[in-house]
Backbone as numpy.savetxt, mean C-alpha at the origin, in Angstrom:
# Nx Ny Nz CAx CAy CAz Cx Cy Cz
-11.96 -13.68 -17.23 -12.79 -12.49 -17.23 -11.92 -11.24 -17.23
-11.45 -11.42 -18.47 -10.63 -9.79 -18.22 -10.88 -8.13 -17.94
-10.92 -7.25 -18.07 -11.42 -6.18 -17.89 -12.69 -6.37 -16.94
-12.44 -7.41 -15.78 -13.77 -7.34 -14.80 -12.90 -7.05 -13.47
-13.33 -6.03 -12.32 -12.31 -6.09 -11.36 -13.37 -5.83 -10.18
-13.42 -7.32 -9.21 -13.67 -6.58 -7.95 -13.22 -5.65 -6.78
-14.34 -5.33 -5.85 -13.69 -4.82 -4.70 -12.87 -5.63 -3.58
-12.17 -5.19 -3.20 -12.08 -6.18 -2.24 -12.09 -5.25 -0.43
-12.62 -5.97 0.34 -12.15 -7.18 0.69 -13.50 -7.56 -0.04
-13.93 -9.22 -0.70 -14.84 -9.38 -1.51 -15.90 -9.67 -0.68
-17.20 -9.73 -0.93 -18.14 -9.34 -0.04 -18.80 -10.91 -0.80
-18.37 -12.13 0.28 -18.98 -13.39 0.27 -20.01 -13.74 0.50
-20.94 -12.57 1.15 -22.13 -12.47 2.04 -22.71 -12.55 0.47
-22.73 -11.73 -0.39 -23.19 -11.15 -1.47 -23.34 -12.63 -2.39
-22.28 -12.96 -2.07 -21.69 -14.16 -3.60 -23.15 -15.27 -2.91
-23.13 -15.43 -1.50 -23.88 -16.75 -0.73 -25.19 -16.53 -1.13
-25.62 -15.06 -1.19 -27.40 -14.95 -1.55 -27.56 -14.55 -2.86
-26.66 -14.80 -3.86 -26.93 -15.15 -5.05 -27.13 -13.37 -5.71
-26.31 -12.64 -5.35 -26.75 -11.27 -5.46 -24.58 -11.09 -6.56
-24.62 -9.93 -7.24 -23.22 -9.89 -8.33 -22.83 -9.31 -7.46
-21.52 -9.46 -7.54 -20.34 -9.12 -6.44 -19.94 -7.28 -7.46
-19.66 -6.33 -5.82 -19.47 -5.15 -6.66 -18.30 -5.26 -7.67
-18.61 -4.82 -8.50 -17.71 -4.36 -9.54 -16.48 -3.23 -9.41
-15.69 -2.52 -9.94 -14.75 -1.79 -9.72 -14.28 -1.13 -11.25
-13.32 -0.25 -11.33 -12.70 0.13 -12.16 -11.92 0.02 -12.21
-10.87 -0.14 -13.52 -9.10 -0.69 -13.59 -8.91 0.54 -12.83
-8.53 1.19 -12.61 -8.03 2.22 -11.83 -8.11 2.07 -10.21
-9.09 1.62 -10.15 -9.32 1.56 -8.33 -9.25 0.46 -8.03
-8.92 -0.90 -8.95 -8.21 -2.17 -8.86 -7.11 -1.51 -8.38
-6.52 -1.06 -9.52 -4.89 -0.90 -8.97 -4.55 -0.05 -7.79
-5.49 0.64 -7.45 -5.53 1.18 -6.18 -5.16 0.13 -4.79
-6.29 -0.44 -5.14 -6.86 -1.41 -4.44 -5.12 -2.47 -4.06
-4.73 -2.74 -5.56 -3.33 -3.67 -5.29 -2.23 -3.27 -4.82
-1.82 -1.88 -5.00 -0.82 -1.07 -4.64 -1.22 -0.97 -3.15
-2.18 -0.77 -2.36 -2.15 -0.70 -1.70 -1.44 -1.76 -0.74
-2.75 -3.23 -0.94 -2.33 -4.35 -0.54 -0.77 -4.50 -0.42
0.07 -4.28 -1.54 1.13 -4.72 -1.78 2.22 -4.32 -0.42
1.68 -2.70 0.01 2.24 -2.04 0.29 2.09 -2.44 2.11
1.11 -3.24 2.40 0.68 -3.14 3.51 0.99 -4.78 3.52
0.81 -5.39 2.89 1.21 -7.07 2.76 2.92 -7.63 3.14
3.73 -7.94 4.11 4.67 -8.69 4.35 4.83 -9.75 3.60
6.24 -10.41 3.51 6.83 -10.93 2.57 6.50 -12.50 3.28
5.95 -13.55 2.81 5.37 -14.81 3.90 4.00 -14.41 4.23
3.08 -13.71 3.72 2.02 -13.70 4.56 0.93 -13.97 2.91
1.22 -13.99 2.19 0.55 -14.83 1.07 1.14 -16.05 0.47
0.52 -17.01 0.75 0.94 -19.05 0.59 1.96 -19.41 -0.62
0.76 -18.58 -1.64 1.02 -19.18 -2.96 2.08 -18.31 -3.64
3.01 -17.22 -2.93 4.19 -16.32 -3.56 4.76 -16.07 -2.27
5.86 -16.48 -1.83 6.37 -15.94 -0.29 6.94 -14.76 -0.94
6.90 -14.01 -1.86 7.65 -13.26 -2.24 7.21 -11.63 -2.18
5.79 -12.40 -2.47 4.60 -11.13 -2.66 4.34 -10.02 -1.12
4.00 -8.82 -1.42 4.50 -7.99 -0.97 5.47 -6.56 -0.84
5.73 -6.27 0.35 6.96 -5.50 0.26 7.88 -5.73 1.32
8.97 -5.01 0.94 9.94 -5.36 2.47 9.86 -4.46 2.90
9.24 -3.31 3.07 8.31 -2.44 4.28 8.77 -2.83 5.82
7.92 -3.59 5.78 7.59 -4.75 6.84 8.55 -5.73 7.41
9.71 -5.86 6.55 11.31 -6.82 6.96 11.77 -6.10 8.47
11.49 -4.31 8.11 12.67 -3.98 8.85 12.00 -3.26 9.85
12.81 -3.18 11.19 12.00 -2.65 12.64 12.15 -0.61 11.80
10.69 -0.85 12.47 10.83 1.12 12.32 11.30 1.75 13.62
12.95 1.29 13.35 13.55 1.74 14.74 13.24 3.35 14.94
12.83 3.64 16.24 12.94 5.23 15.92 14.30 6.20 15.98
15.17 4.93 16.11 16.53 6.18 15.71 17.22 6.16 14.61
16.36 5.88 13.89 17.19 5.69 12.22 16.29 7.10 11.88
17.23 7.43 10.80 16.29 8.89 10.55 15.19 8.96 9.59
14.40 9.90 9.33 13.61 9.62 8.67 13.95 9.76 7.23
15.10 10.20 7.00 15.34 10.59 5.60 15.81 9.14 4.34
16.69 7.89 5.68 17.13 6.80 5.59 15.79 5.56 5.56
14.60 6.26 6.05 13.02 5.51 6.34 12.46 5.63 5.22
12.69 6.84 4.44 12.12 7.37 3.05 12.92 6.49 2.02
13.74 6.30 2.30 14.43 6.12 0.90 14.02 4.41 0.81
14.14 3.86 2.05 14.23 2.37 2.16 12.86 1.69 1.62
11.74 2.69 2.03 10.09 2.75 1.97 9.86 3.03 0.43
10.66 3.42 -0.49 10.39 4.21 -1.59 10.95 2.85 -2.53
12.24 2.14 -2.22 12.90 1.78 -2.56 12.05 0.12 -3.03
11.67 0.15 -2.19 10.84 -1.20 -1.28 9.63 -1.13 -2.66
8.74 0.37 -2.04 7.74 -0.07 -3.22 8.00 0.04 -4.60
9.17 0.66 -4.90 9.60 0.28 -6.72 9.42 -0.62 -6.97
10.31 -1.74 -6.71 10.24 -2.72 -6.69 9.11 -3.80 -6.44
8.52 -3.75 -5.63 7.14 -4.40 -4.95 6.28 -3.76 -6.65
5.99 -2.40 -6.57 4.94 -2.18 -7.77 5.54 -2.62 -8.88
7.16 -2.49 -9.43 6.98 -2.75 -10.63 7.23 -4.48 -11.01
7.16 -4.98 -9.84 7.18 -6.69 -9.83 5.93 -6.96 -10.22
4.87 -6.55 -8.68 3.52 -7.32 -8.82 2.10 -6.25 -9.91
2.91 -5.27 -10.22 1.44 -4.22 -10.73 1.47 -3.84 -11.95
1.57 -4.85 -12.85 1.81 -4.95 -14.53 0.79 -4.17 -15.18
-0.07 -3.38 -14.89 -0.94 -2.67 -15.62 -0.60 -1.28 -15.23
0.26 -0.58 -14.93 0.75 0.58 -14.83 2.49 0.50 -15.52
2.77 1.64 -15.89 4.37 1.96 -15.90 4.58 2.92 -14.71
5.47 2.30 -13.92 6.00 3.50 -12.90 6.90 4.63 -13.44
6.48 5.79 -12.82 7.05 7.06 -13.12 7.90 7.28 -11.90
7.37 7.78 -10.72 7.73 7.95 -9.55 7.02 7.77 -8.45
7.79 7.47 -7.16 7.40 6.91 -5.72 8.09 8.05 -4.41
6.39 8.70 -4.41 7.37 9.78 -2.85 7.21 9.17 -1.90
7.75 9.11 -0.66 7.33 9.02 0.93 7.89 10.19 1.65
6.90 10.66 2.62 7.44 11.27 3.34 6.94 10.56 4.53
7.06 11.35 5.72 7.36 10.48 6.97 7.46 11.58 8.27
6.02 11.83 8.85 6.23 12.67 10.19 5.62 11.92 11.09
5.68 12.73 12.55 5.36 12.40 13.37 4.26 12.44 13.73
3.63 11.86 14.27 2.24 12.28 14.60 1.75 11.66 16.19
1.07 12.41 16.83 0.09 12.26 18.14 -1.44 11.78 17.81
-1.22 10.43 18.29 -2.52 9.67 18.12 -3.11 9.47 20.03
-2.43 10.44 21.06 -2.63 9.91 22.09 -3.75 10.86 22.77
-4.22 10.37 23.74 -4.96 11.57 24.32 -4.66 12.42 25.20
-4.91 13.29 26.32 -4.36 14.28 26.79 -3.00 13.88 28.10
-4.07 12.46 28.99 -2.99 11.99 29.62 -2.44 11.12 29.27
-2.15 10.45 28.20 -1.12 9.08 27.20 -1.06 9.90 26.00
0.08 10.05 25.54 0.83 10.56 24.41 1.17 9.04 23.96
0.66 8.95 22.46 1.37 8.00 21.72 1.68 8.40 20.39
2.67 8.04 20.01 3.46 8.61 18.97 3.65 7.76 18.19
3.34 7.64 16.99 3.08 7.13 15.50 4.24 7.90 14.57
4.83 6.71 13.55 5.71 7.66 12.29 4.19 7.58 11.42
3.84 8.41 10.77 2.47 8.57 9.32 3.63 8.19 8.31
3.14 7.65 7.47 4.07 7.28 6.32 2.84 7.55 5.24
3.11 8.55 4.46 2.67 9.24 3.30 3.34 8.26 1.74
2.30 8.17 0.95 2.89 7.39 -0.01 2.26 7.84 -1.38
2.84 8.37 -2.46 2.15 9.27 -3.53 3.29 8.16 -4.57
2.84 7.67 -5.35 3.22 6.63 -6.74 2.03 7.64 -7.73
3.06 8.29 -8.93 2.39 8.07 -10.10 2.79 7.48 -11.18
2.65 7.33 -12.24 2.70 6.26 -13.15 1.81 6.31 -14.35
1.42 6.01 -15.64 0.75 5.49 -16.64 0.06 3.83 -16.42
-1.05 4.13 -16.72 -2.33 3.20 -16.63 -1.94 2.56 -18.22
-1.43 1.38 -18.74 -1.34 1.12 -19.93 -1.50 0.51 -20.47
-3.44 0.43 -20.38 -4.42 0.01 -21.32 -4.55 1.16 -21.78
-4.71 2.01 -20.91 -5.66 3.18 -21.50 -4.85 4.72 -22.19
-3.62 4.54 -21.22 -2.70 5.69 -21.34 -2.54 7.16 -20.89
-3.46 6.56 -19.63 -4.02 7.78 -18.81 -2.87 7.83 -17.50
-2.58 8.91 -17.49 -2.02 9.28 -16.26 -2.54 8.14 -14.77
-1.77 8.12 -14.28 -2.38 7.43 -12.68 -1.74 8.01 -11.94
-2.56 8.35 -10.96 -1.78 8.51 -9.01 -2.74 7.98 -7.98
-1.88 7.77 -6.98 -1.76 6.99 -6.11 -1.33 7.59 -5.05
-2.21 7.92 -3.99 -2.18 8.32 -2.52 -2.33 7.59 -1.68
-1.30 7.56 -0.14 -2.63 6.76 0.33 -1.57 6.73 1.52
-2.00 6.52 2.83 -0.82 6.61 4.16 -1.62 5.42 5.23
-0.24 4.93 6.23 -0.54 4.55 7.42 0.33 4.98 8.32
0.32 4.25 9.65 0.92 4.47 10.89 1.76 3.18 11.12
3.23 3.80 11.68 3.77 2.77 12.23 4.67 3.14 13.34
5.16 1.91 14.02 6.23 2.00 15.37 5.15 2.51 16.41
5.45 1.77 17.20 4.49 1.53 18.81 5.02 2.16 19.64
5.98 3.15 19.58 6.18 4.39 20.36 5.10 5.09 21.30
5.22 4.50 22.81 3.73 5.39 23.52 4.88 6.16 24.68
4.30 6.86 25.29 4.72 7.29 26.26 4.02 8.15 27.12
């Protein structure tokens, strides 16, 4: 079924009462995979120990700097996207990387945000692509 792309996570509830599973657009597929990729460890899918990124290999020590966090994070998803995400050409991969307060007034907990902007060519179609999208890491509370 080519040019058919679900959502995921896939909604089985849907598939069990006999109802079409949502649909998607190549574009927010690849959303959808870049993301995964990006958030997926290397061993945590059966059928590719490979699949993934190495993101996730390395401790987000907090005394490595952030400039050495960027590059490693950037480095990581080149590779990771232009392995597993064959329907784009990569152009470029930013990260940036601050601090952030996720704590409340009496527990301060401190999060690195890891910012992640990939654009690239979509090339079925030949349309520009970008790609936003952030999480939190290192268990820094205090």
């Amino acid at each position: 079924m080519q040019g058919v792309y679900y959502r995921i996570p896939f909604d089985f509830e849907s598939l069990t009462e006999k109802k079409d599973a949502e649909k998607i657009s190549l574009e927010t597929s690849i959303h959808q995979h870049i993301f995964l990729l990006a958030t997926t460890s290397f061993g945590e899918c059966k059928f590719d120990e490979t699949y993934g990124s190495e993101i996730w290999e390395m401790d987000f020590d907090i005394m490595k700097s952030d400039n050495s966090l960027k590059e490693f994070i950037a480095d990581a998803l080149k590779k990771s996207v232009t392995t597993y995400e064959r329907r784009i050409r990569l152009e470029d991969v930013e990260v940036t990387i601050n601090d952030h307060n996720l704590g409340t007034l009496g527990k301060r907990r401190m999060k690195k945000k890891v910012s992640i902007s990939i654009k690239g060519t979509v090339l079925e179609t030949n349309r520009p692509f970008m790609f936003s999208n952030s999480f939190f890491v290192g268990p820094l509370s205090y």
